[in-house]
C-alpha positions in Angstrom: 34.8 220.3 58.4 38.2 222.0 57.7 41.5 220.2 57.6 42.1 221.9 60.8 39.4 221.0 62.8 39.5 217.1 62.4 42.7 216.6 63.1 42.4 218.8 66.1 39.3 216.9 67.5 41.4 213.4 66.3 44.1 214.6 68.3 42.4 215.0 71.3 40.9 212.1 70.8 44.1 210.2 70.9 45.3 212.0 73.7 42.5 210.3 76.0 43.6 207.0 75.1 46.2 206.3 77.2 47.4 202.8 75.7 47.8 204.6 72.3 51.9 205.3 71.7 52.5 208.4 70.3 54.2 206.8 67.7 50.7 204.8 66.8 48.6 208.2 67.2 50.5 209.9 64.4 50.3 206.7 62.0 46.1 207.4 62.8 46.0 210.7 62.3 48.3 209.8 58.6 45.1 206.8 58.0 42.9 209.9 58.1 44.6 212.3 56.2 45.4 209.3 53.3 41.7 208.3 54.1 40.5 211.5 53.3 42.6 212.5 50.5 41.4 209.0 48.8 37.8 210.1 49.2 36.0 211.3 45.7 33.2 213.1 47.3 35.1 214.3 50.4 32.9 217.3 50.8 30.4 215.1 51.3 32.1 213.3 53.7 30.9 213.0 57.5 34.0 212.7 60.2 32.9 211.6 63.7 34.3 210.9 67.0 32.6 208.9 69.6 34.0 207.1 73.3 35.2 204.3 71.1 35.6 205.1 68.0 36.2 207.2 64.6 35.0 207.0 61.6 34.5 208.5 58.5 31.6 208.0 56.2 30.0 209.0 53.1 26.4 207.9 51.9 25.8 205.1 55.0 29.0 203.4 53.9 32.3 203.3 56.6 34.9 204.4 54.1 37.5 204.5 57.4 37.5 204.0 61.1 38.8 202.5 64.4 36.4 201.1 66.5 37.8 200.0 69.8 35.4 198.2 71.4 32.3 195.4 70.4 32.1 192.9 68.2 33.6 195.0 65.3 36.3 196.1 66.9 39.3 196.6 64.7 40.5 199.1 61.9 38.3 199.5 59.3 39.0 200.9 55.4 36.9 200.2 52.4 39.0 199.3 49.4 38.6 199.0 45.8 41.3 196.0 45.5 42.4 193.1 46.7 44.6 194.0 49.6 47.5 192.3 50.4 47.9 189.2 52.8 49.0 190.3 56.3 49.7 188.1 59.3 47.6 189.0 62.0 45.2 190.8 59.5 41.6 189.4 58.9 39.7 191.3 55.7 35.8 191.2 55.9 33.0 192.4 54.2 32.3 196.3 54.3 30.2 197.5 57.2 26.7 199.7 56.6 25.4 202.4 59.2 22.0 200.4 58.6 22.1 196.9 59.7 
């Protein structure tokens, strides 16, 4: 998918959520961009948008997404270091597409 493309369907994405400032859409649509351009094999990388949630994924592994709904609700982003302690911030083991 071109740069184009995802951040076109991200947009519109963002534009249905109506509790979403547009201040908080454009930091999403920079996770994405930072989340892409942090990905080694990000032509093997699959983008998608669902009713509650984007992600992106390579190899069955969520590298980043929102999900905004469910018991996994939250902002996801796999990391190869410790990340830093922030209030209100709870850091859990990565999620698989197969349970």
């Amino acid at each position: 998918m071109n740069n184009f493309d995802w951040k076109t369907d991200l947009q519109r994405w963002l534009n249905v959520c109506r509790d979403i400032s547009p201040e908080l859409a454009g930091s999403i649509v920079i996770f994405f961009e930072l989340a892409f351009g942090n990905t080694r094999c990000s032509q093997r990388a699959w983008f998608g948008i669902h009713q509650s949630r984007v992600s992106l994924v390579v190899g069955g592994v969520y590298l980043a997404a929102i999900q905004r709904s469910g018991t996994d609700q939250g902002l996801w982003l796999l990391v190869d270091q410790q990340p830093p302690p922030i209030q209100g911030i709870n850091y859990q083991s990565v999620k698989s597409t197969q349970r």
